[in-house]
C-alpha positions as CSV (number, residue, x, y, z in Angstrom):
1,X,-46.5,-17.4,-33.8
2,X,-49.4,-15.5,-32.3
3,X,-47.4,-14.0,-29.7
4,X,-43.2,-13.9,-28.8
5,X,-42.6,-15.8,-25.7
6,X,-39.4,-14.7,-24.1
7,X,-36.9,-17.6,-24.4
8,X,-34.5,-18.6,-21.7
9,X,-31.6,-18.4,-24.3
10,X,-31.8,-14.8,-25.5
11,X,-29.4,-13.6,-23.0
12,X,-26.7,-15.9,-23.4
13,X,-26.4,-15.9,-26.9
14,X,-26.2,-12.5,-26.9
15,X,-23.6,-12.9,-24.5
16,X,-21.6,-15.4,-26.9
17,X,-22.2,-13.4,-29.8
18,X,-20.2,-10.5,-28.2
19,X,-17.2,-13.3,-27.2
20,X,-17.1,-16.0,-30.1
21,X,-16.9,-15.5,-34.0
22,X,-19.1,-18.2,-34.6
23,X,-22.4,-19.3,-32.4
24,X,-24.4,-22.4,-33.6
25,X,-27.6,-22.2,-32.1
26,X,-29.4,-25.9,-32.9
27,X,-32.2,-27.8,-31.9
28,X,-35.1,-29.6,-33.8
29,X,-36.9,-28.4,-36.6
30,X,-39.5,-26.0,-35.0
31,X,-38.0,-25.3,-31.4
32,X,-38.2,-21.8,-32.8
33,X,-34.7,-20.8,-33.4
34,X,-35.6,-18.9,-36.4
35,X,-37.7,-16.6,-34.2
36,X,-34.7,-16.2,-31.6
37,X,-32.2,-15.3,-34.0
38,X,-34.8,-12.9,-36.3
39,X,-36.9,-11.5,-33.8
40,X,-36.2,-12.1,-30.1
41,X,-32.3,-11.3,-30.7
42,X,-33.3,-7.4,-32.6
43,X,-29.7,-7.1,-33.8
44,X,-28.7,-5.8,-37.3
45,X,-27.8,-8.2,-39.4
46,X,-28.1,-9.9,-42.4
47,X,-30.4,-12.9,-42.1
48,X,-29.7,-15.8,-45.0
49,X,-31.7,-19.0,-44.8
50,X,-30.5,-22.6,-46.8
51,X,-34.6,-23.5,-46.6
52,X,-34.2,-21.3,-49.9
53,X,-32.9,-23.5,-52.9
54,X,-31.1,-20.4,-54.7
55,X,-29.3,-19.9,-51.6
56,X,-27.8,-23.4,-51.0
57,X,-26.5,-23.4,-54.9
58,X,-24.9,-19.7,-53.9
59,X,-23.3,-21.6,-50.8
60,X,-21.9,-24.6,-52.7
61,X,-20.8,-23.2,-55.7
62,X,-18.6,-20.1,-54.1
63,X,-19.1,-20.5,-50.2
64,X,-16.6,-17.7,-49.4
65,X,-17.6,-15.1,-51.5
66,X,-21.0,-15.8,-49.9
67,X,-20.1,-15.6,-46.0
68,X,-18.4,-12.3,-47.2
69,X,-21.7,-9.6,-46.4
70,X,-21.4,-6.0,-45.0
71,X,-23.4,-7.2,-42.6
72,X,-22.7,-9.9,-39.7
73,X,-24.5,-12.9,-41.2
74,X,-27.0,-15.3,-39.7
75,X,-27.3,-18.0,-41.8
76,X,-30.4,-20.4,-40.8
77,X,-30.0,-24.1,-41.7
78,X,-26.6,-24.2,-42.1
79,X,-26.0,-27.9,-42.7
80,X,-27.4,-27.9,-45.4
81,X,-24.5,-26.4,-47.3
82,X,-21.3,-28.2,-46.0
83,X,-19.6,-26.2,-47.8
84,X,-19.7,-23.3,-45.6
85,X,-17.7,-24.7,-43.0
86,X,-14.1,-24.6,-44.4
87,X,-14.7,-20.9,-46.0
88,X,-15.9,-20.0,-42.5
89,X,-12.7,-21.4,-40.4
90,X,-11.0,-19.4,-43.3
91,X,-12.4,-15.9,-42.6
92,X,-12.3,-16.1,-39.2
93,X,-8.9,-17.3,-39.2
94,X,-8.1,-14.4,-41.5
95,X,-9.8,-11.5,-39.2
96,X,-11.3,-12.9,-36.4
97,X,-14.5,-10.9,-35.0
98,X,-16.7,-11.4,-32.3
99,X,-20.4,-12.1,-33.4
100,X,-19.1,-12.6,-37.0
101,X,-21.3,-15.9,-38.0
102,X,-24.5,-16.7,-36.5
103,X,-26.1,-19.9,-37.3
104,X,-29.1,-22.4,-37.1
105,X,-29.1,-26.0,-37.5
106,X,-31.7,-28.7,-37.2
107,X,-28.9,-31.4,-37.1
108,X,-26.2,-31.7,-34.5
109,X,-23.6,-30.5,-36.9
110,X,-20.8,-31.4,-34.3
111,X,-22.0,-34.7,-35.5
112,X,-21.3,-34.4,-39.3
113,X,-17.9,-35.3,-40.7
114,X,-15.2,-32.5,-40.4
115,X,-17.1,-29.9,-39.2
116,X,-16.3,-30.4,-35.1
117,X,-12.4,-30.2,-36.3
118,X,-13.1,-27.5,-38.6
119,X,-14.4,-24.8,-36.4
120,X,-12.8,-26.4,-32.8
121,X,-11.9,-23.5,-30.7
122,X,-13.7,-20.8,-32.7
123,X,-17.6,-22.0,-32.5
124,X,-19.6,-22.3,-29.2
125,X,-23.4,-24.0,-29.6
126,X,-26.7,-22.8,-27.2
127,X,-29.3,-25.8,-27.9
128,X,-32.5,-24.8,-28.4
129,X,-35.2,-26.9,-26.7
130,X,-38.9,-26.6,-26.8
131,X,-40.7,-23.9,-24.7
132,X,-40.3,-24.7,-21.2
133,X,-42.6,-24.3,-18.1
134,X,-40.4,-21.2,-16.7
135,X,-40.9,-19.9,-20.4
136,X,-44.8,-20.8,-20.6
137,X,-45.8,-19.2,-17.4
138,X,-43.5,-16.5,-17.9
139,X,-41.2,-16.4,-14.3
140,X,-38.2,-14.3,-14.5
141,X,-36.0,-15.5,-16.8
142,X,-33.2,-13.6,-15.5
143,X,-33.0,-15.7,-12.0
144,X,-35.1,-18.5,-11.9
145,X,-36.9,-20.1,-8.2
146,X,-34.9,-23.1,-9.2
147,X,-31.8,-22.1,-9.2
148,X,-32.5,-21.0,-5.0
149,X,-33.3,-24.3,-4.8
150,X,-30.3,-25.5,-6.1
151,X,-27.9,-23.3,-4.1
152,X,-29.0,-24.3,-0.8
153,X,-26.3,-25.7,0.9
154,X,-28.6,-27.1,3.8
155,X,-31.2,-28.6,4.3
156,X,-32.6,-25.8,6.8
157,X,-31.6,-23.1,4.1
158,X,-33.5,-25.2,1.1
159,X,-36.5,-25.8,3.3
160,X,-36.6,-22.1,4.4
161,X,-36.3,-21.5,0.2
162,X,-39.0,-23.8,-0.3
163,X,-41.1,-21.5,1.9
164,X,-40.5,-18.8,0.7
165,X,-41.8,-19.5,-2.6
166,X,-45.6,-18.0,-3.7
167,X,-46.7,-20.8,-6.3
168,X,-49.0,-20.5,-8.9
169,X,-51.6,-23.4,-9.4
170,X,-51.0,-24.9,-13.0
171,X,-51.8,-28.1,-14.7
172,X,-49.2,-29.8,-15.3
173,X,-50.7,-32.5,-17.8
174,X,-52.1,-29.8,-20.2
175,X,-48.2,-28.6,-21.2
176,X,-47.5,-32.2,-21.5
177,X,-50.2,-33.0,-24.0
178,X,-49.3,-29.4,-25.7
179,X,-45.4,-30.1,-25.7
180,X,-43.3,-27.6,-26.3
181,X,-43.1,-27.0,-29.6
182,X,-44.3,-23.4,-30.3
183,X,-47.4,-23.9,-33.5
184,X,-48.5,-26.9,-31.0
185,X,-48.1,-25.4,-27.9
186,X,-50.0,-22.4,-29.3
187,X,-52.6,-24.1,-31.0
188,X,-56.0,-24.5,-28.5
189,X,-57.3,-26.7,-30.7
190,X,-56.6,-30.7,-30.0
191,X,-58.1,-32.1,-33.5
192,X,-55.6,-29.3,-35.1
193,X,-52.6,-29.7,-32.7
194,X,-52.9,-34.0,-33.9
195,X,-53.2,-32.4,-37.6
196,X,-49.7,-30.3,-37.1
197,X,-48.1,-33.3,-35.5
198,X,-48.8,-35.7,-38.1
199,X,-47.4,-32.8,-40.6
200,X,-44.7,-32.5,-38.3
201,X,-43.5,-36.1,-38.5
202,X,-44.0,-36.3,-42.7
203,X,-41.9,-33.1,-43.0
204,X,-39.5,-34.1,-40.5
205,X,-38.8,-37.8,-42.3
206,X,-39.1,-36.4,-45.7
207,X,-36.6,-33.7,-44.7
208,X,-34.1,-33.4,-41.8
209,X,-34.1,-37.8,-42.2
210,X,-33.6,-37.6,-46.0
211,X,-30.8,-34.6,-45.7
212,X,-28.8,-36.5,-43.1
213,X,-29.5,-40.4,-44.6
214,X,-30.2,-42.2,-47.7
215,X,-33.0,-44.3,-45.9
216,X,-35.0,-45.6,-48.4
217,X,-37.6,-47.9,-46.1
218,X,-38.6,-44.5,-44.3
219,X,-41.8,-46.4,-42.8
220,X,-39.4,-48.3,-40.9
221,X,-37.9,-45.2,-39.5
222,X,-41.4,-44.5,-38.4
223,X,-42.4,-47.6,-37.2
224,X,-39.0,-47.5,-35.1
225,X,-39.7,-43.7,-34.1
226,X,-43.4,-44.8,-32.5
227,X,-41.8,-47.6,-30.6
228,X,-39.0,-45.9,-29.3
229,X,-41.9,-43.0,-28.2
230,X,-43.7,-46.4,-25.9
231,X,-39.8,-46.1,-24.6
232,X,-40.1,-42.6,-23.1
233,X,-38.5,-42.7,-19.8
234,X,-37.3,-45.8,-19.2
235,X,-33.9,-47.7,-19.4
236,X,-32.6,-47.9,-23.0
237,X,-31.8,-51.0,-24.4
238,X,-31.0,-50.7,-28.0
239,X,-30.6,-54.7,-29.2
240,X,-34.6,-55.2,-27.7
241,X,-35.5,-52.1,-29.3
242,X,-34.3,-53.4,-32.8
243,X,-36.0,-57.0,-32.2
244,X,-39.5,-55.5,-31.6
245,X,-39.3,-53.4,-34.5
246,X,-37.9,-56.3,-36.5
247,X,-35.2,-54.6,-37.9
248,X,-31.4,-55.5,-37.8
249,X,-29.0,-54.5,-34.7
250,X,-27.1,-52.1,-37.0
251,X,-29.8,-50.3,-38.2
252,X,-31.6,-50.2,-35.4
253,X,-28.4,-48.3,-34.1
254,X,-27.8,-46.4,-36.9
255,X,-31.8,-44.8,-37.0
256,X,-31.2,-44.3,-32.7
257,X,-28.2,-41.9,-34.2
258,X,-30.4,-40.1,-36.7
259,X,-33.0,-39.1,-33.8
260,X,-29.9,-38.0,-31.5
261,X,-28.4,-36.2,-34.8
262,X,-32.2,-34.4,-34.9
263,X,-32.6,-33.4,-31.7
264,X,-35.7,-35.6,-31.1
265,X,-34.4,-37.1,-28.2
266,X,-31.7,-37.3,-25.3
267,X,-30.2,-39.9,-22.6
268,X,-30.0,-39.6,-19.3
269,X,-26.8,-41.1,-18.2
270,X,-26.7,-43.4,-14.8
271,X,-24.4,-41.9,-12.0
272,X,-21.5,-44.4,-11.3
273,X,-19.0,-44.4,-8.6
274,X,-16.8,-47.0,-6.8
275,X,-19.8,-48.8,-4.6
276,X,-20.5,-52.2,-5.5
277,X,-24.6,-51.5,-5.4
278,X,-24.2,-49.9,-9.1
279,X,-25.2,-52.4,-11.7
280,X,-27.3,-49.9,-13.8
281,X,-25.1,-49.3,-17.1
282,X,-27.9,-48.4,-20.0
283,X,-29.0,-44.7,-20.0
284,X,-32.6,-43.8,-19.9
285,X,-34.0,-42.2,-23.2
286,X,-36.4,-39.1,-23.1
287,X,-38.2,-37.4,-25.6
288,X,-37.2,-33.7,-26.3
289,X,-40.8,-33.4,-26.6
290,X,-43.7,-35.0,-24.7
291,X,-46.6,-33.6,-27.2
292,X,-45.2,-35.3,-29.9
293,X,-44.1,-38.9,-28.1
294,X,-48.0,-39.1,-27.1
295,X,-48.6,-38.1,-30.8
296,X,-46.4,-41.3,-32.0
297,X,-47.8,-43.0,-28.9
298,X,-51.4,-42.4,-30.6
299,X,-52.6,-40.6,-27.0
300,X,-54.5,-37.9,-28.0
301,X,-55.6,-36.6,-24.3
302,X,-54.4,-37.2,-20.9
303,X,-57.1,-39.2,-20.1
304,X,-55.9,-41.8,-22.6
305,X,-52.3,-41.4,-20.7
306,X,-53.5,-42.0,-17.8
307,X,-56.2,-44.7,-18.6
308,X,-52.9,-46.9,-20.7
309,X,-50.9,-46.1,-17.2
310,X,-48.4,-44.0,-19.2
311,X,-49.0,-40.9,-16.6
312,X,-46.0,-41.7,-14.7
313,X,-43.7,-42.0,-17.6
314,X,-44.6,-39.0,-19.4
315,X,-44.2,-37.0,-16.0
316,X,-40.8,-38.3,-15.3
317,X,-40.1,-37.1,-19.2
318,X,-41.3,-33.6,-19.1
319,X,-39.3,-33.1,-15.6
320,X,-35.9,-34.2,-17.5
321,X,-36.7,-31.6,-20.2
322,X,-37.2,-29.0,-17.6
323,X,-33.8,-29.7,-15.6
324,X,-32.0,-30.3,-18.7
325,X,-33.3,-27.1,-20.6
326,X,-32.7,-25.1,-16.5
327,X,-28.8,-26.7,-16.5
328,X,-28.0,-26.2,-20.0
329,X,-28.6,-21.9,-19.9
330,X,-28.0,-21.1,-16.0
331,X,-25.5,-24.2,-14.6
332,X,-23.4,-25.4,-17.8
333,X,-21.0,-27.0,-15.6
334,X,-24.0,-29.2,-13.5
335,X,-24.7,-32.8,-14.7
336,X,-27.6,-34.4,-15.1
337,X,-28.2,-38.5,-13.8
338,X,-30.5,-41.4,-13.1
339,X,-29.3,-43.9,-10.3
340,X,-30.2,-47.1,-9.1
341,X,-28.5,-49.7,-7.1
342,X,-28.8,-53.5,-7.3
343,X,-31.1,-54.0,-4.6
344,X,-34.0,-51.6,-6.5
345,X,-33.5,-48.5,-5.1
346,X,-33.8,-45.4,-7.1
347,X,-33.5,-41.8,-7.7
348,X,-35.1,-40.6,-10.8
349,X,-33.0,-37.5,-11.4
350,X,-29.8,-37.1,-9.7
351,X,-27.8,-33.3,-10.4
352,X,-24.2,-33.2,-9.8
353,X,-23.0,-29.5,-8.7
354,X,-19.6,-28.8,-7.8
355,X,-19.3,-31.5,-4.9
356,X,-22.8,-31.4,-4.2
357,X,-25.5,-34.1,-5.5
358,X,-29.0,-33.5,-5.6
359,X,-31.6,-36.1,-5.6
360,X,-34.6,-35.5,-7.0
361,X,-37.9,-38.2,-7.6
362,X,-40.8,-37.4,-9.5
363,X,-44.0,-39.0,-8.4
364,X,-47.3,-38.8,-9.8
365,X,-49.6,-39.2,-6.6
366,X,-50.7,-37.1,-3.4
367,X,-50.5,-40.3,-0.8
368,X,-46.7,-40.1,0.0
369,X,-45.8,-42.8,2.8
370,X,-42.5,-42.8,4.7
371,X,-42.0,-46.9,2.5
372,X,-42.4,-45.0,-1.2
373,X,-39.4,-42.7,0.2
374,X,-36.5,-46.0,0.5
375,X,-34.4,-45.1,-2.3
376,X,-34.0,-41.5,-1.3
377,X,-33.2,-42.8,2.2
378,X,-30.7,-45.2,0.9
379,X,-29.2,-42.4,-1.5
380,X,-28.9,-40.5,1.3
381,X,-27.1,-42.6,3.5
382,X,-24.9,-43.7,0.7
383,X,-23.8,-40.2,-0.3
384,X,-24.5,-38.5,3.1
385,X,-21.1,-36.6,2.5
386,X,-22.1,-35.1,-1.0
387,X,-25.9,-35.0,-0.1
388,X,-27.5,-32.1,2.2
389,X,-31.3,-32.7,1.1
390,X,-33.4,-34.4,-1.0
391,X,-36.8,-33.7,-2.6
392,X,-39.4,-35.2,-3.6
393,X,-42.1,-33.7,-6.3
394,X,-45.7,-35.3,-5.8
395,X,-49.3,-34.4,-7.0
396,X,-49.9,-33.2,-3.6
397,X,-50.9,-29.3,-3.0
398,X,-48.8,-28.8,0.1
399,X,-44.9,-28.3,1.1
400,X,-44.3,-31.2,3.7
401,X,-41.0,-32.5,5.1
402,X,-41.0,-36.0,5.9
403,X,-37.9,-36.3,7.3
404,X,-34.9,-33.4,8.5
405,X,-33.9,-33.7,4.9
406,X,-36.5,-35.3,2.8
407,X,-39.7,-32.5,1.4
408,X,-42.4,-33.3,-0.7
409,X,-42.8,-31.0,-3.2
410,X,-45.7,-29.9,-5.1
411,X,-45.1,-29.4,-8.7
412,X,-46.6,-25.9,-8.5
413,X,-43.5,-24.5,-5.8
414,X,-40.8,-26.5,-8.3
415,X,-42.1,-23.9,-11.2
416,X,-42.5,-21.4,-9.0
C-alpha cells in the first residue's frame, strides 16, 4: 500500500488484546489484516505467517513447541495449520495471558471442525471488512456522525443532528466501482484495477477455495460465484440459484457455504415479529465487496451499472457494507434487518438498538414524492412504539423532512 489508511478496528483490538489471550482477526484475503496487525497495531511482537511453507511444516509437525516464542506471537493465516488450535487451548489453559496469541485468518475458522469448541471462552474475533467510506474520507474514527444519528431518541433531536452536520460533497459511485479492497481501491488506474481483480479471483479459487474444499470442477465455482454477483442485493433463494447455474441443490449449497466460510459475502436477515403482514422469510445476500461483484458482473464503469439498471442494487449493497462494518466496531449489540410485509411494503435496512428500530431506505434518485415514501409510512405506523424517526437517503443535495418524522437524506450528511 502507497499509504496507511487508519482502520476503524485499530482501537478495539487493541482493546481485546489487553482483555483476551487469544484475538482472531478474519476477513477475506486482502481486507488488509496483515497491515493492521504489522503496521497499524505498532506493538512488539513476533509476527509468523502460514503463507510461508517452512512455517506450516514447523506448525504441524510440533505445534506447541512453535506457539512457545519470547515474544507474544501473531501468527497470520492461521487455518492453515489446524494444528495449532489444541496446542493453543493448551498454553493458555496452562498460563493464561492477556494478548498472548494474535491471529489472522482468511476463513471463518469458527466454521472449521473443532476449533469453535476448542478455544470457546478464550478467543474473541474483530472481522475485517474492506475500507469503508468513514475510513476513505478519513472522518474521526474515534466517534463517528453516524453514531449521533443513531442516538437520537426523537425525531426533533435527530433532525436538529442532521443539521448540524457540515458534509463533504463525494461521489458515491466512484468507491463503488473501486470497492474496498485496499491494491484496488488504491489503484487509479481502471484497465489495472480489472487486471488485479481477475488475479484476485484465480488466487482466491486456487487458494482460500482449494484450502477449505476438494472442488475439482472449480469453473463451476466461478460460474456460480458471477451469478450469485447478478444476485447482489436481492432476496436469496438458494434452490433458483442452483437451477440457473445448472448445478445440483447440494452443491449449490455447499459452494454458498464456501463464500460465507471466505468472507465474500453476507445475509441480511428479514425482521420478524408476531404481525400477520410478515411473509418475507429468505435473507437478502450482499457482497462484502461491490468492486469486485461488478468485476464478476463484467461492469467495468458506472456507466455500464447504470445503463444495465444495476445502479439501484449496487447502492443498496455498498450501504449494508457501511452499517454492517459501523455496527460491528461501535454498536456490537445493534442488529442489522431487511423488512417487508405482504402487501409490498418495504424498508431496505432496518437497525434494531436496545428497544429502538430504525428504518432506513436507500434510494438512488433526487425526485422524492410523498407515494415513494408508503413503506416507511406503513413501518411507522406499524412499530410507532419502537420507531421515533425514519430516514430516507436519496441522490438529492439537500436535508428535507417530508413529514414530522420522515427526512430525506443526502448521501453526503450520512458520511458526514
Amino acid at each position: 500500500m502507497s499509504a496507511l489508511i487508519n482502520r476503524i478496528q485499530t482501537k478495539t483490538l487493541g482493546s481485546y488484546l489487553k482483555t483476551f489471550p487469544v484475538v482472531a482477526v478474519v476477513g477475506a484475503r486482502q481486507t488488509g489484516k496483515t497491515t493492521l496487525v504489522k503496521d497499524l497495531l505498532q506493538m512488539k511482537r513476533m509476527y509468523l505467517t502460514l503463507d510461508d511453507t517452512t512455517n506450516i511444516l514447523l506448525a504441524e509437525q510440533d505445534p506447541e513447541s512453535f506457539l512457545r516464542q519470547d515474544l507474544p506471537v501473531t501468527i497470520d493465516e492461521v487455518q492453515k495449520a489446524p494444528a495449532l488450535f489444541p496446542a493453543m487451548k493448551k498454553i493458555v489453559d496452562n498460563k493464561r495471558t492477556n494478548g498472548q496469541f494474535l491471529i489472522t485468518g482468511s476463513a471463518n475458522i469458527t466454521m472449521l471442525p473443532k476449533i469453535s469448541e476448542t478455544l470457546a471462552g478464550r478467543i474473541v474475533f474483530i472481522e475485517m471488512n474492506p475500507i469503508t467510506m468513514m475510513e476513505a474520507l478519513r472522518r474521526d474514527l474515534g466517534q463517528p456522525t453516524l453514531g449521533d444519528i443513531f442516538k437520537a431518541r426523537t425525531a426533533k433531536k435527530c433532525w436538529e443532528t442532521l443539521n448540524s452536520m457540515k458534509p463533504t460533497s463525494f461521489p458515491i459511485e466512484n468507491y463503488i466501482v473501486k470497492g474496498g479492497l485496499p491494491p484496488a481501491y488504491l489503484e487509479n488506474s481502471d484497465k489495472t484495477r480489472q487486471v488485479w481483480f481477475k488475479g484476485y479471483v484465480r488466487t482466491y479459487l486456487e487458494r482460500d477455495v482449494r484450502d477449505l474444499s476438494r472442488i475439482q470442477k472449480l469453473y463451476e465455482y466461478q460460474k456460480y460465484l458471477s451469478l450469485l454477483a447478478f444476485r447482489a442485493a436481492q432476496i436469496f433463494n438458494k434452490a433458483e440459484v442452483a437451477r440457473d447455474c445448472g448445478i445440483p441443490y447440494t452443491t449449490a449449497g455447499h459452494f454458498f457455504d464456501l463464500l460465507l466460510a471466505t468472507f465474500q459475502v453476507f445475509l441480511v436477515e428479514p425482521y420478524f415479529r408476531n404481525i400477520g403482514k410478515r411473509l418475507i422469510k429468505s435473507p437478502k445476500i450482499m457482497w462484502s465487496d461491490t468492486g469486485l461483484a461488478m468485476h464478476l458482473q463484467g461492469l467495468h464503469s458506472w456507466e455500464d451499472v447504470g445503463r444495465l439498471g444495476r445502479d439501484s442494487f449496487f447502492i443498496e449493497n455498498k450501504i449494508a457494507i457501511e452499517l454492517k462494518s459501523y455496527l460491528s466496531i461501535y454498536e456490537p449489540a445493534a442488529k442489522l434487518f431487511f423488512w417487508r410485509s405482504s402487501g409490498g411494503a418495504e424498508i431496505d435496512f432496518l437497525i434494531e438498538r436496545g428497544d429502538q428500530l430504525i428504518p432506513v431506505e436507500v434510494k438512488w434518485r433526487s425526485d422524492i414524492r410523498l407515494k415513494d415514501l408508503t413503506g416507511m409510512q406503513v413501518f411507522l405506523q406499524d412499530f410507532k412504539n419502537e420507531t421515533r424517526w425514519g430516514i430516507v437517503l436519496y441522490k438529492g443535495s439537500q436535508l428535507l423532512k417530508m413529514k414530522e418524522n420522515i427526512f430525506l437524506v443526502p448521501y453526503e450528511y450520512f458520511f458526514a
